[in-house]
N, C-alpha and C positions, 0 to 999 in steps of 0.2 A: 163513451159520452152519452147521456141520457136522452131522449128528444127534447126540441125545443118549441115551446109554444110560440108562434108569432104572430098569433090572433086568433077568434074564436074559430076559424075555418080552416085553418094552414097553419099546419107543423113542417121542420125540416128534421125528420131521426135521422141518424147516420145506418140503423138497420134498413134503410127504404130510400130506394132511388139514389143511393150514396152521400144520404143527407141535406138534397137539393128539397125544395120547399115543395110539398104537397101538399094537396087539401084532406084533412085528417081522414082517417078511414079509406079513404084510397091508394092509388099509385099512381094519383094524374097528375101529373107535374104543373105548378100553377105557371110556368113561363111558356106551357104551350099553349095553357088555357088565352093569357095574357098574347099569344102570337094571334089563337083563331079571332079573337077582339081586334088587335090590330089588321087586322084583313078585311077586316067586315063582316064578319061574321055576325050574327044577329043571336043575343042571348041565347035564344030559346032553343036556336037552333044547335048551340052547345051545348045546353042540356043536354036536349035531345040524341045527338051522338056521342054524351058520355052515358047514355044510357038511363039518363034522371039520377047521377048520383053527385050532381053538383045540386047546388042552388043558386038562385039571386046573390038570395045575400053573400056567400061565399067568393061569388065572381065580385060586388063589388069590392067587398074586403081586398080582393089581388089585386082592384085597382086602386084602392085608396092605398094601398102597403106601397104596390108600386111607386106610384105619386109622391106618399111621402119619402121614400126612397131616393130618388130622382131629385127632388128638392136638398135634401141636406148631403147629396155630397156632391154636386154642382161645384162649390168652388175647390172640389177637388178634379173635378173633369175638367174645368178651363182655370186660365190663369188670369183672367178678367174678369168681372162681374158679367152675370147671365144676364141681369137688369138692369139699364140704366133709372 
């Protein structure tokens, strides 16, 4: 199976990380990038301990992915509307 693009920042190949979504040209898993965000971690500071080989824009691309993610299969995770 070939890679998949899933934005300009974050591919998932199946040769890399066993096809779990990374940020292209690496091997940083965007769902850990996405963890050190949920903890508080502060951008820069993620940069910083991926060595400068993320960006902004990249981090936010895995949050807007995420997000849109989390939105359209909602009414697959509950059986009621998320919204009233």
């Amino acid at each position: 199976m070939p890679p998949r693009t899933l934005g300009r920042y974050i591919v998932a190949d199946p040769a890399i990380c066993h096809g779990e979504p990374t940020f292209k040209g690496t091997r940083i898993l965007v769902k850990d990038v996405l963890e050190q965000i949920a903890s508080g971690m502060a951008w820069e500071a993620i940069i910083e301990e991926w060595r400068g080989s993320l960006r902004k824009e990249a981090i936010a691309e895995a949050i807007r992915l995420a997000s849109e993610a989390l939105v359209t299969h909602i009414p697959e995770l509950t059986s009621e509307p998320a919204f009233a």
